[in-house]
TORRO-504590 format. One record per residue: residue number from 1; residue in one letter; chain; x, y, z of N, C-alpha, C in turn. Coordinates in steps of 0.02 Angstrom, whole numbers. Layout:
TORRO-504590
<NUM,'A','A',<X,Y,Z>,<X,Y,Z>,<X,Y,Z>>
...
//
This chain:
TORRO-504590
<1,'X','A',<-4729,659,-8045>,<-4662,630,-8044>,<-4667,554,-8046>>
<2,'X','A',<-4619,498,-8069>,<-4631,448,-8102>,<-4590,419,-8030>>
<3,'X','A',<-4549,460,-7992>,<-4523,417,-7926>,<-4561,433,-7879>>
<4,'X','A',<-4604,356,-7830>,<-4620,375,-7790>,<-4594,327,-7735>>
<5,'X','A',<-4609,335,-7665>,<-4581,283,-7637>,<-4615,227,-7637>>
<6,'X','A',<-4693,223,-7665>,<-4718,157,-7669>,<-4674,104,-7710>>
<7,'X','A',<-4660,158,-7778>,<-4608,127,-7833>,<-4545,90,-7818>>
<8,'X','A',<-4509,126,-7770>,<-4443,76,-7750>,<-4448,54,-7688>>
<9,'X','A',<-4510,54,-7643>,<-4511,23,-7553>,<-4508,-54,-7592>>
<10,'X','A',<-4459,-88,-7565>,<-4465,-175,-7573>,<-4546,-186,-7568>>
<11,'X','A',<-4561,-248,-7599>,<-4635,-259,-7588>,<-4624,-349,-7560>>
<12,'X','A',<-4671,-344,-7517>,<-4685,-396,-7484>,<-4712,-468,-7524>>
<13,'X','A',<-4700,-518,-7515>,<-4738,-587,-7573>,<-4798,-561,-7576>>
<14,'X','A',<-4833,-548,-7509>,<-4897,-549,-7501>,<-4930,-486,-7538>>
<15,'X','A',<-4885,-426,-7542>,<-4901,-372,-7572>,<-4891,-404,-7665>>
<16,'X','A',<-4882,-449,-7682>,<-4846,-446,-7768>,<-4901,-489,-7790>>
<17,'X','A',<-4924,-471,-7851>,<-4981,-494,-7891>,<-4957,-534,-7972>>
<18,'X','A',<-4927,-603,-7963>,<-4879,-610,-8003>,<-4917,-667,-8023>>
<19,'X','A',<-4942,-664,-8105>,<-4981,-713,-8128>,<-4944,-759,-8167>>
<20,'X','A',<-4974,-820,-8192>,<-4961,-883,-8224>,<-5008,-852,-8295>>
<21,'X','A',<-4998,-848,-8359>,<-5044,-834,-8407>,<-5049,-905,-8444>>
<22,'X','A',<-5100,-916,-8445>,<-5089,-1001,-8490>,<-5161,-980,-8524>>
<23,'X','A',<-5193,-932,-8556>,<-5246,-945,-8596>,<-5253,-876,-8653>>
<24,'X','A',<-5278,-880,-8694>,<-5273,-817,-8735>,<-5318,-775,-8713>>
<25,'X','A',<-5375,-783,-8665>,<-5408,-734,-8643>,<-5380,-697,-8599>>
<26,'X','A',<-5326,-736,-8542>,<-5313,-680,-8495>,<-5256,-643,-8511>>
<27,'X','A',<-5225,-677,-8566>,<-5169,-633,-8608>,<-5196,-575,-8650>>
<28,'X','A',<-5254,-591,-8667>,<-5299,-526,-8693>,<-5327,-488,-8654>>
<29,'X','A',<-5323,-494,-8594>,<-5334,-458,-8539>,<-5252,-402,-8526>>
<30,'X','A',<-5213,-441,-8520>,<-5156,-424,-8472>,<-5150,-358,-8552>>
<31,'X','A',<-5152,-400,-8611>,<-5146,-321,-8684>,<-5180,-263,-8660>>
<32,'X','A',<-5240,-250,-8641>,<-5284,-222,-8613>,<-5255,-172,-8566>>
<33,'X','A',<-5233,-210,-8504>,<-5190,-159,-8464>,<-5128,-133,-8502>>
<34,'X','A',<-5079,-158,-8516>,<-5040,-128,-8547>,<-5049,-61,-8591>>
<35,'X','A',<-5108,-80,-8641>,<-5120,-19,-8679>,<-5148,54,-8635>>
<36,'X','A',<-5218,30,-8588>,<-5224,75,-8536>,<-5162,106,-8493>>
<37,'X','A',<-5124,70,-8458>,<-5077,104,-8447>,<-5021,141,-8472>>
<38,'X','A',<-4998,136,-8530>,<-4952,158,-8577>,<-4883,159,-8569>>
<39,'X','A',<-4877,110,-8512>,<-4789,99,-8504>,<-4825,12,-8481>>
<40,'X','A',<-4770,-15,-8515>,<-4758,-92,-8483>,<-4674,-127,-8500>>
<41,'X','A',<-4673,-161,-8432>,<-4614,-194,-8446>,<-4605,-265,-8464>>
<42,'X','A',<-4569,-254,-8524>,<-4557,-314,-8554>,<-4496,-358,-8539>>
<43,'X','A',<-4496,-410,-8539>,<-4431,-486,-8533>,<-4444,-547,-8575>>
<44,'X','A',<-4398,-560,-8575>,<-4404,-630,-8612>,<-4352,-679,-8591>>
<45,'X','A',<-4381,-751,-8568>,<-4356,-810,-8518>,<-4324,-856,-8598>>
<46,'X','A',<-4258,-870,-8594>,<-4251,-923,-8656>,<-4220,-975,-8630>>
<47,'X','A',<-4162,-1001,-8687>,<-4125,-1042,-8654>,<-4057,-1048,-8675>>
<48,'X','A',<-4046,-1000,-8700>,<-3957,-976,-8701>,<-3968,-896,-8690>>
<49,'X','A',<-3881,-871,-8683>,<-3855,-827,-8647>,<-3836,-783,-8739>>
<50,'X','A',<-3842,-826,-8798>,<-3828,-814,-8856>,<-3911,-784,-8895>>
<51,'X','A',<-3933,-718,-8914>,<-3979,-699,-8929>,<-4005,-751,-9005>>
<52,'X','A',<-3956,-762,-9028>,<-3958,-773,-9115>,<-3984,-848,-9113>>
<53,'X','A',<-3965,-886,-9057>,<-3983,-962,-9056>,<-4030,-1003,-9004>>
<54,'X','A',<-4053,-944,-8956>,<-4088,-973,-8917>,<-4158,-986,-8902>>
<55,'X','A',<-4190,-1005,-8906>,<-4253,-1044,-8893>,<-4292,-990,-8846>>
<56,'X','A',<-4336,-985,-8877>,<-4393,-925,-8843>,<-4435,-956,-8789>>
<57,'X','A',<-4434,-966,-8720>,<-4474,-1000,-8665>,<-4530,-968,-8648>>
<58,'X','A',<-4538,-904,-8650>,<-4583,-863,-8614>,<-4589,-775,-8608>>
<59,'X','A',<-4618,-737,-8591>,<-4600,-656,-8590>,<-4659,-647,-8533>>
<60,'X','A',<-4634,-606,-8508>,<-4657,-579,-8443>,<-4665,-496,-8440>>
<61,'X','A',<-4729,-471,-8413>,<-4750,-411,-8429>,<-4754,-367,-8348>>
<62,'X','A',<-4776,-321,-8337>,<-4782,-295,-8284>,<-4794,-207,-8313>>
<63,'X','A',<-4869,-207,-8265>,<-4891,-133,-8281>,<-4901,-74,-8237>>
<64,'X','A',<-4868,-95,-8162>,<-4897,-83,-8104>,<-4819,-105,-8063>>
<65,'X','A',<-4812,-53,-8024>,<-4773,-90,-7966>,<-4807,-158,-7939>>
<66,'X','A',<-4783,-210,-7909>,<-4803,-274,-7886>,<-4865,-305,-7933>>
<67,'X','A',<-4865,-302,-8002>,<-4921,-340,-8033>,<-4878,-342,-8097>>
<68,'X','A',<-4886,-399,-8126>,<-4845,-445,-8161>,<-4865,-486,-8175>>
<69,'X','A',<-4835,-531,-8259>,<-4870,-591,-8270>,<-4799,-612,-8316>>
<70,'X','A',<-4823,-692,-8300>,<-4766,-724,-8367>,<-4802,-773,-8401>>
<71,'X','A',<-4794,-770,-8447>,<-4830,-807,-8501>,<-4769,-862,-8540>>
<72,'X','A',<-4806,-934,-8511>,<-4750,-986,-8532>,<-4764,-1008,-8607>>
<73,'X','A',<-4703,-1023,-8640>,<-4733,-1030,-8745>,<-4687,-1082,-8732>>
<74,'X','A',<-4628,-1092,-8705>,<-4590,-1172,-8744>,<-4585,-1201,-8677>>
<75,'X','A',<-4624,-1217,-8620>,<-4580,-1253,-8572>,<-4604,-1314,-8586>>
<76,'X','A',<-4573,-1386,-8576>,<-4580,-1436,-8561>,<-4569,-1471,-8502>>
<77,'X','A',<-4579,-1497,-8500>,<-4599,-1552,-8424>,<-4539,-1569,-8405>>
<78,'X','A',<-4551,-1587,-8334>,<-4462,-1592,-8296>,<-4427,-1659,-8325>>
<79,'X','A',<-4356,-1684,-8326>,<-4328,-1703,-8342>,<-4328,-1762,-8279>>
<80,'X','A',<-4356,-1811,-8279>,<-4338,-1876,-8224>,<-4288,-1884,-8171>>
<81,'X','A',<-4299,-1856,-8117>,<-4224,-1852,-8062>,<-4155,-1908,-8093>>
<82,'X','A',<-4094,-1890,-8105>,<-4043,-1925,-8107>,<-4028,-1950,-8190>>
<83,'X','A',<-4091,-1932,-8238>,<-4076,-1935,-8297>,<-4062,-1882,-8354>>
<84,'X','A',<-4063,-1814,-8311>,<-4009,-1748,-8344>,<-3952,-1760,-8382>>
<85,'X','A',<-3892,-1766,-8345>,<-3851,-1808,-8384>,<-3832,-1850,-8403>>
<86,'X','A',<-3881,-1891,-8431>,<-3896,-1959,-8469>,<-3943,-1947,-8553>>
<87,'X','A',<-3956,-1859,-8532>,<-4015,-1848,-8582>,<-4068,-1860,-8590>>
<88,'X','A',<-4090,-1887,-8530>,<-4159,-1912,-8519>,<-4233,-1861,-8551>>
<89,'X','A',<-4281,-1891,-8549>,<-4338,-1874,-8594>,<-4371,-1808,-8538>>
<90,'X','A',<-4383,-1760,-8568>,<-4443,-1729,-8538>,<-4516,-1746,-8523>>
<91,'X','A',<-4536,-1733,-8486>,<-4626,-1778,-8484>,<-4647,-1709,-8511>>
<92,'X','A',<-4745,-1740,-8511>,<-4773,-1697,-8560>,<-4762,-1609,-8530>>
<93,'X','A',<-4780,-1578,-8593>,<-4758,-1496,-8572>,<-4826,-1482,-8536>>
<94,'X','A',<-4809,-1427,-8494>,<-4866,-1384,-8448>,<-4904,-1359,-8507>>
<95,'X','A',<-4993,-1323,-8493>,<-5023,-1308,-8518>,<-4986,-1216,-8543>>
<96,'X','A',<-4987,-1216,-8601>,<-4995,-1160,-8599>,<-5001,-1133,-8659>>
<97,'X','A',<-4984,-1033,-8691>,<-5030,-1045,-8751>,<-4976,-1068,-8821>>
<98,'X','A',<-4998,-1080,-8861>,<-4958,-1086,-8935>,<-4925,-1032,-8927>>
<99,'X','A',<-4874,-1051,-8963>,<-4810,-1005,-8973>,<-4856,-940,-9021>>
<100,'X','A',<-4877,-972,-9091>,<-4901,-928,-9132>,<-4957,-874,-9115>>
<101,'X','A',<-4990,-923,-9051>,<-5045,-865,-9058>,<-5037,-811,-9018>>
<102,'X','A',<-4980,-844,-8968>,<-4983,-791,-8923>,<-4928,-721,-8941>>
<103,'X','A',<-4893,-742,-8999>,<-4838,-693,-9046>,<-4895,-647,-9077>>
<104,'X','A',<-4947,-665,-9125>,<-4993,-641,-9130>,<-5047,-575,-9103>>
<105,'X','A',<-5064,-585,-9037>,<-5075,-541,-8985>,<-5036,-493,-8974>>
<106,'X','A',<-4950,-534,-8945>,<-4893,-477,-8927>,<-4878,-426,-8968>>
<107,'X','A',<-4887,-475,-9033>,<-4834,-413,-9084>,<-4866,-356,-9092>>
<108,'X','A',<-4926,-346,-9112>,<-4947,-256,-9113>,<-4961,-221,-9044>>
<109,'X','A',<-4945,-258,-8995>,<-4944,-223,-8929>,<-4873,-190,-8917>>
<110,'X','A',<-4807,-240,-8951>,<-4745,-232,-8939>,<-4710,-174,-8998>>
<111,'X','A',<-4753,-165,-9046>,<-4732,-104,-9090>,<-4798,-44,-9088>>
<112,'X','A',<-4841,-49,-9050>,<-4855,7,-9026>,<-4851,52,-9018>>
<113,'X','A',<-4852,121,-9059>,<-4799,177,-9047>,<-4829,231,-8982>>
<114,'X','A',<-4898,201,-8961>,<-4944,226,-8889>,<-4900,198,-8825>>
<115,'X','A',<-4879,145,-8847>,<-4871,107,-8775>,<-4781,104,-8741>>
<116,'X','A',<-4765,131,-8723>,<-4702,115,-8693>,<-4656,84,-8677>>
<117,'X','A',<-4610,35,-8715>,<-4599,-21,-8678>,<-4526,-11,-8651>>
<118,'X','A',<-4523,-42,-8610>,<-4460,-38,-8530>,<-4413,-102,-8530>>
<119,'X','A',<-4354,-109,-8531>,<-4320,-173,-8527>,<-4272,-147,-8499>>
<120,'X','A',<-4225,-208,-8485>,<-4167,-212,-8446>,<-4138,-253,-8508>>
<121,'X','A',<-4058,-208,-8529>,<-4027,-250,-8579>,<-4071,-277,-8621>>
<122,'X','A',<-4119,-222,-8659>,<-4176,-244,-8705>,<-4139,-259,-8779>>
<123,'X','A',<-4100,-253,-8799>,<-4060,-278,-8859>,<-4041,-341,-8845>>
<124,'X','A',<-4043,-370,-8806>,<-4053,-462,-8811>,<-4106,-455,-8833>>
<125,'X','A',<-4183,-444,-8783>,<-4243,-447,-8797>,<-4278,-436,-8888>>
<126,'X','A',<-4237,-403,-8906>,<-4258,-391,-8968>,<-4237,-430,-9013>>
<127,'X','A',<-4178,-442,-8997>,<-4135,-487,-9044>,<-4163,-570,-9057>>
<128,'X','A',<-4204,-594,-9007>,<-4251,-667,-8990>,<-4301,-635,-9009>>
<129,'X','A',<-4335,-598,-9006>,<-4394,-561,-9026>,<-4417,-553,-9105>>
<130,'X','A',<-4356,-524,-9125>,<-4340,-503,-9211>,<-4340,-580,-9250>>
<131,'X','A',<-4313,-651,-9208>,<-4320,-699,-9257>,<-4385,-731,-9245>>
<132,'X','A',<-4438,-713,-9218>,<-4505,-724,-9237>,<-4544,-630,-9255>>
<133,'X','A',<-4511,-614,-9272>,<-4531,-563,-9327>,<-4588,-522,-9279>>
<134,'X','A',<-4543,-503,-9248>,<-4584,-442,-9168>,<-4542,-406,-9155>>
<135,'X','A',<-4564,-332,-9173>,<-4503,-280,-9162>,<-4544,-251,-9081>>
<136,'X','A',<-4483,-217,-9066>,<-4508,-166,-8989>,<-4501,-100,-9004>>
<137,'X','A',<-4551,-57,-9011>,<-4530,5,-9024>,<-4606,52,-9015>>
<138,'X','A',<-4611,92,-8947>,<-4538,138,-8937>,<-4498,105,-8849>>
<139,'X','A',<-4449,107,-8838>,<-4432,103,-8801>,<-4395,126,-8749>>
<140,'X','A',<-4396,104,-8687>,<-4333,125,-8639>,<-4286,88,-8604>>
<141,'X','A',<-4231,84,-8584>,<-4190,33,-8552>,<-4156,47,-8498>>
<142,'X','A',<-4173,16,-8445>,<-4152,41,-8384>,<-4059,6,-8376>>
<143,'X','A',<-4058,-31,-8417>,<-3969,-18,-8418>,<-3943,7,-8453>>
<144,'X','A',<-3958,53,-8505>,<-3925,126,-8515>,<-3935,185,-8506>>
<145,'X','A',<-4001,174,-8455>,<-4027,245,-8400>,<-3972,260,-8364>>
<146,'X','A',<-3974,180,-8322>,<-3904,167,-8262>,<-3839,207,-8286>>
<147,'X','A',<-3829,168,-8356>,<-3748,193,-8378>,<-3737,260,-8377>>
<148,'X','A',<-3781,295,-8433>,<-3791,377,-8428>,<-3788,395,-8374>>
<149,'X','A',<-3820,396,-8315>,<-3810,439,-8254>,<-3764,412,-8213>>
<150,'X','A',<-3747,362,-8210>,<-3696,330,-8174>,<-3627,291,-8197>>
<151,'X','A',<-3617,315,-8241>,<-3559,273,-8276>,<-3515,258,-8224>>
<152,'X','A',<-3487,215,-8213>,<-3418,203,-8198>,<-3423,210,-8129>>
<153,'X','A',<-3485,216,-8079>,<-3487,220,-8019>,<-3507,126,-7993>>
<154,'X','A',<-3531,106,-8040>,<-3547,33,-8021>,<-3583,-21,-8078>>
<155,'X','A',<-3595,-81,-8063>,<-3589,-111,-8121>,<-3680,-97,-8124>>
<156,'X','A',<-3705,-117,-8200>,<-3778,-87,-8236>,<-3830,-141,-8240>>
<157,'X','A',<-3824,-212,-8215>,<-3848,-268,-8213>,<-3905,-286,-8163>>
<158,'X','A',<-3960,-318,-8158>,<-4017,-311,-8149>,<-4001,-326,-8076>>
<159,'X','A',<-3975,-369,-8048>,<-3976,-400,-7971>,<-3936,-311,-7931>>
<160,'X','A',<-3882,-292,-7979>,<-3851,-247,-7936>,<-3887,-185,-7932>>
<161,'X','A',<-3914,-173,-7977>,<-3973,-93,-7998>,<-4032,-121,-7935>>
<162,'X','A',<-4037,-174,-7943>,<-4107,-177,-7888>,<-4083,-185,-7809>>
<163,'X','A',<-4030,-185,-7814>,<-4013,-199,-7729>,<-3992,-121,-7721>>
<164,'X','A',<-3948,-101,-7765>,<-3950,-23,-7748>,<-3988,34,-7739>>
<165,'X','A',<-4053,5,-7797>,<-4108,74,-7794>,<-4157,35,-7768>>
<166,'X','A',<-4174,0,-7760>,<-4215,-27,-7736>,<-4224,-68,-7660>>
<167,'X','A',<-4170,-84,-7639>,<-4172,-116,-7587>,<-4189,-189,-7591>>
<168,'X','A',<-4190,-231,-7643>,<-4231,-295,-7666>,<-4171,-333,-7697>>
<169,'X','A',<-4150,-405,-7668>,<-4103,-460,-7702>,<-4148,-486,-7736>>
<170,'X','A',<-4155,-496,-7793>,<-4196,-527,-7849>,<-4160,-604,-7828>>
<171,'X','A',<-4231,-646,-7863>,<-4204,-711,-7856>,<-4174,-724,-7891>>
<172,'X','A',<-4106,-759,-7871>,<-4055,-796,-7896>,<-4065,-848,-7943>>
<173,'X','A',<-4035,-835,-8029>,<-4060,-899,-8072>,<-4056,-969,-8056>>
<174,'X','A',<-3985,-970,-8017>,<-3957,-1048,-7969>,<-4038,-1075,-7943>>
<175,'X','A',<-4062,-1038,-7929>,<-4110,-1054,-7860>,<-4178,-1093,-7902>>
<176,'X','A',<-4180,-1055,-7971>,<-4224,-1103,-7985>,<-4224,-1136,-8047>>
<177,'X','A',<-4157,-1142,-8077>,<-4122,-1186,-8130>,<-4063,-1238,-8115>>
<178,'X','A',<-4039,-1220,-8061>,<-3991,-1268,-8023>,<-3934,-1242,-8037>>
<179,'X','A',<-3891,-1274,-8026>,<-3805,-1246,-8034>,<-3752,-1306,-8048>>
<180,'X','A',<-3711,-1299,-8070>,<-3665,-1355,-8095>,<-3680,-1426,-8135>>
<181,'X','A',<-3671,-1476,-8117>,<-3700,-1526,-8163>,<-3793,-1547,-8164>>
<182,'X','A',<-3821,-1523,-8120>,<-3895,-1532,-8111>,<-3939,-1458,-8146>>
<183,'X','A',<-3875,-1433,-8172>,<-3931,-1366,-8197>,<-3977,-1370,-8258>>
<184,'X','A',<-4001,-1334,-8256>,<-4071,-1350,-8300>,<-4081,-1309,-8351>>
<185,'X','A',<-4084,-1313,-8423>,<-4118,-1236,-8448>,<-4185,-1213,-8424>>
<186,'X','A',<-4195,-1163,-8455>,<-4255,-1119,-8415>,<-4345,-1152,-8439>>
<187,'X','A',<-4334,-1191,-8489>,<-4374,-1228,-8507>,<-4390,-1278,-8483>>
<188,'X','A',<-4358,-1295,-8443>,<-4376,-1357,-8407>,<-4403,-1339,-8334>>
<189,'X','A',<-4390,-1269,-8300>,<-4415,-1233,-8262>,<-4491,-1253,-8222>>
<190,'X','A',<-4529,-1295,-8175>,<-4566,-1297,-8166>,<-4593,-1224,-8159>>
<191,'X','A',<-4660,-1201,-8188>,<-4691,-1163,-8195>,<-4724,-1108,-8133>>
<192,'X','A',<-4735,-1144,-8072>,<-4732,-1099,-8030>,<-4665,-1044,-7999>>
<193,'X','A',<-4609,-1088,-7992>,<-4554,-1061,-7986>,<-4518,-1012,-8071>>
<194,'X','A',<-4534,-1040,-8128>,<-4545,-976,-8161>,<-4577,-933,-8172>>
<195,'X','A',<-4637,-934,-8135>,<-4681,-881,-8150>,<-4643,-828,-8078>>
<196,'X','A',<-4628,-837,-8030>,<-4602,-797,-7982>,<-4545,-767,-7994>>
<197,'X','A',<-4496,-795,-8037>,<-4427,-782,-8056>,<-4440,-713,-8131>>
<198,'X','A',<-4474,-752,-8167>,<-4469,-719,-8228>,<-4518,-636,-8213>>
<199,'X','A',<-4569,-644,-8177>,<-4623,-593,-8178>,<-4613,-537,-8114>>
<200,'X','A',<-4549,-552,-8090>,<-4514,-515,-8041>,<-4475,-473,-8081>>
<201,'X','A',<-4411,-494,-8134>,<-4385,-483,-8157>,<-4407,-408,-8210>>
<202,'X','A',<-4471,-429,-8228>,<-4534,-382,-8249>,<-4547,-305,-8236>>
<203,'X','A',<-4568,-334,-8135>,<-4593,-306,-8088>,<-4532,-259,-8085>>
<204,'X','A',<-4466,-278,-8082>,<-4415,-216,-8048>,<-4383,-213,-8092>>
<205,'X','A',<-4392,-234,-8155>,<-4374,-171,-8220>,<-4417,-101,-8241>>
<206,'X','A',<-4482,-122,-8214>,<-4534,-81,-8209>,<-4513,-19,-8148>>
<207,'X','A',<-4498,-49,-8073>,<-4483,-19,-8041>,<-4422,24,-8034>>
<208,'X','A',<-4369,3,-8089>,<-4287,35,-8078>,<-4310,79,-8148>>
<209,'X','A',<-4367,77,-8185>,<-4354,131,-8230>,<-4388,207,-8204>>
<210,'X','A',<-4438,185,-8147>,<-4486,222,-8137>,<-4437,270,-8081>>
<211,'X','A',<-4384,244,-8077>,<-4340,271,-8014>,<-4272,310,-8046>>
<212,'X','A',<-4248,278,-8113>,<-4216,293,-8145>,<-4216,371,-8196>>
<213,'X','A',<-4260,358,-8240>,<-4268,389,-8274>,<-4287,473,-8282>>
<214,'X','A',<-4310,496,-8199>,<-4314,564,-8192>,<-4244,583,-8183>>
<215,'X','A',<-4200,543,-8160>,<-4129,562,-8163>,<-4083,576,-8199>>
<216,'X','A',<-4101,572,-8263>,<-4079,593,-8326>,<-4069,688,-8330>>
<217,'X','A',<-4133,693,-8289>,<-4136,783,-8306>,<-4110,822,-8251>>
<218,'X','A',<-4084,783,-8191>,<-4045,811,-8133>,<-3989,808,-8156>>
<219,'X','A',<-3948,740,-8183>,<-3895,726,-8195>,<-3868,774,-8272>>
<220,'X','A',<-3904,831,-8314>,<-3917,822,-8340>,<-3880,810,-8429>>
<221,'X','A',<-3902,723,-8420>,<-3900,685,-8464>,<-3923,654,-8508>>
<222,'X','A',<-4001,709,-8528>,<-4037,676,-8575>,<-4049,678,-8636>>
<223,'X','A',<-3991,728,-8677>,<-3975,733,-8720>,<-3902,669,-8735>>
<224,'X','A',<-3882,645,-8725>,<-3837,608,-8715>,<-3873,530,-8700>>
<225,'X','A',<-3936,505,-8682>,<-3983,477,-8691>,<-4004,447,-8740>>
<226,'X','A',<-4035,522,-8774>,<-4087,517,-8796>,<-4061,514,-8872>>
<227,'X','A',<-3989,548,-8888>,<-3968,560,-8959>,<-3907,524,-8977>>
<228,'X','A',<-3889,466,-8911>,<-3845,442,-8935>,<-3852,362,-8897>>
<229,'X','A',<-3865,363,-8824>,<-3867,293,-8818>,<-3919,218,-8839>>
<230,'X','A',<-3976,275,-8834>,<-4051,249,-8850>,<-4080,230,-8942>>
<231,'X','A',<-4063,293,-8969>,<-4040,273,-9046>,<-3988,202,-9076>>
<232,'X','A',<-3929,185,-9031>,<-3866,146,-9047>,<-3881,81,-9026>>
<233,'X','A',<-3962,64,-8998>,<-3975,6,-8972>,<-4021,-29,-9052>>
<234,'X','A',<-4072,-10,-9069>,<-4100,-42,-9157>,<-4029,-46,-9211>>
<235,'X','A',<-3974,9,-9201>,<-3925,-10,-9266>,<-3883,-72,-9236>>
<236,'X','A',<-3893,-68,-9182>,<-3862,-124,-9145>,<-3880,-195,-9164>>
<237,'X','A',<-3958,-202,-9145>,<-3967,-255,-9160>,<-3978,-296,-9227>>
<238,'X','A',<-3976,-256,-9279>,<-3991,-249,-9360>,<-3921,-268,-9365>>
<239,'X','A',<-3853,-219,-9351>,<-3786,-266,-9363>,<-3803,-342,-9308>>
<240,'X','A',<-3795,-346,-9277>,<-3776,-410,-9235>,<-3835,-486,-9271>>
<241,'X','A',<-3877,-466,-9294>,<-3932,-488,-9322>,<-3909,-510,-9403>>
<242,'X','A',<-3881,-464,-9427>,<-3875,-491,-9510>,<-3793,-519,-9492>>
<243,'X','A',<-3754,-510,-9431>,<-3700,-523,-9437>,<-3631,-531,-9487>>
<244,'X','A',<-3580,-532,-9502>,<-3515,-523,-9547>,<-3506,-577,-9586>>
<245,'X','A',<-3481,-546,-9630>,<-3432,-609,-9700>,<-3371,-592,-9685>>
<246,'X','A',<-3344,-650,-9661>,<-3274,-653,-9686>,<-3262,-672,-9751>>
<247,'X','A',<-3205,-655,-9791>,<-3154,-673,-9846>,<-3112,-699,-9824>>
<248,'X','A',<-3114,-764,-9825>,<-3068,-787,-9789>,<-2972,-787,-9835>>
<249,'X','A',<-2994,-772,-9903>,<-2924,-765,-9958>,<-2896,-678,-9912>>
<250,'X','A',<-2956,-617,-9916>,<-2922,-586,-9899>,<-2915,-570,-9846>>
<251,'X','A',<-2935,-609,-9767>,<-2883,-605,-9705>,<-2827,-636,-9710>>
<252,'X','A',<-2805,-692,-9761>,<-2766,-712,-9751>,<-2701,-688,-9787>>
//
């Protein structure tokens, strides 16, 4: 059985194994586990809320309850106290690997048809993913696990799924991007505080699917899953991706 209570007992800091990846060897390591294990959860840290325009910061993996990694590709250096909204300069970026090489590595790990991959609201993920030419497939999504068995009992979003099945308040984005006029994109993120934020995020998508997903066949809703919600997520992102023409003579 894929639920156990190790899987949803909250885990302690001290219990969580949440890495910084800044080199292509230990990213060729972390491929390694992933493939051995045959489920991993995937994320991706940007810097808009808009899939089609936003800036790719980082992706974060997790193969294991409490073991996790985020791997930083666009962050740059903090922004000078008090010169945010002035536009002030970023200092130099943290070490970490090339965008290209480390797309390189991901991408035949991320279309893998051995390996499993797990997201939360993974049709963003794909959609930032697809414009550096990295598909995800095969997959699962623990917010339309949620929906299927639970429709309409509560909302399907990562902070509320993990406080309910899990017992765990994920950290708050405020907490380590700021809030109101001092907020930050995620790229500007000093790196230890994203590596805890993003590789959590990982960790208990990993954990809400492993809790989720036998519930499909109690509830049973896995035909309804499997032939209609899970399919409607790739046509999804293929429309939202090539997006519409208007005529503008004939709306008008």
């Amino acid at each position: 059985a894929l639920d156990t209570a190790a899987d949803t007992a909250p885990a302690a800091a001290a219990d969580r194994d949440y890495q910084c990846i800044q080199s292509l060897g230990e990213l060729e390591q972390w491929v390694d586990l992933a493939r051995s294990a045959g489920v991993v959860a995937v994320d991706t840290e940007t810097t808009s809320l808009d899939a089609m325009v936003a800036d790719l910061v980082g992706v974060s993996l997790s193969v294991r309850p409490g073991q996790a990694c985020y791997i930083p590709l666009g962050h740059r250096g903090p922004v000078p106290a008090g010169e945010l909204d002035l536009g002030g300069e970023a200092s130099a970026a943290p070490e970490q690997i090339p965008l290209a090489q480390a797309l390189d590595l991901l991408r035949p790990l991320l279309a893998d048809p051995s390996v499993l991959k797990v997201g939360q609201n993974l049709k963003y993920d794909m959609l930032v993913l697809r414009r550096h030419e990295v598909e995800i497939t095969p997959f699962d999504d623990t917010m339309l696990l949620s929906y299927v068995t639970e429709g309409g009992l509560h909302g399907h979003g990562m902070d509320e799924l993990s406080k309910l099945h899990l017992d765990v308040e994920p950290i708050p984005f405020k907490d380590v991007a700021g809030s109101g006029k001092s907020k930050i994109t995620f790229d500007l993120v000093p790196l230890d505080k994203a590596t805890e934020y993003a590789a959590e995020d990982a960790d208990l998508t990993l954990r809400l699917y492993r809790h989720l997903k036998p519930q499909l066949l109690a509830v049973r809703k896995h035909t309804v899953y499997e032939t209609l919600e899970r399919p409607l997520v790739p046509v999804l992102v293929a429309m939202e991706a090539a997006g519409i023409l208007v005529d503008r003579a004939e709306l008008a």
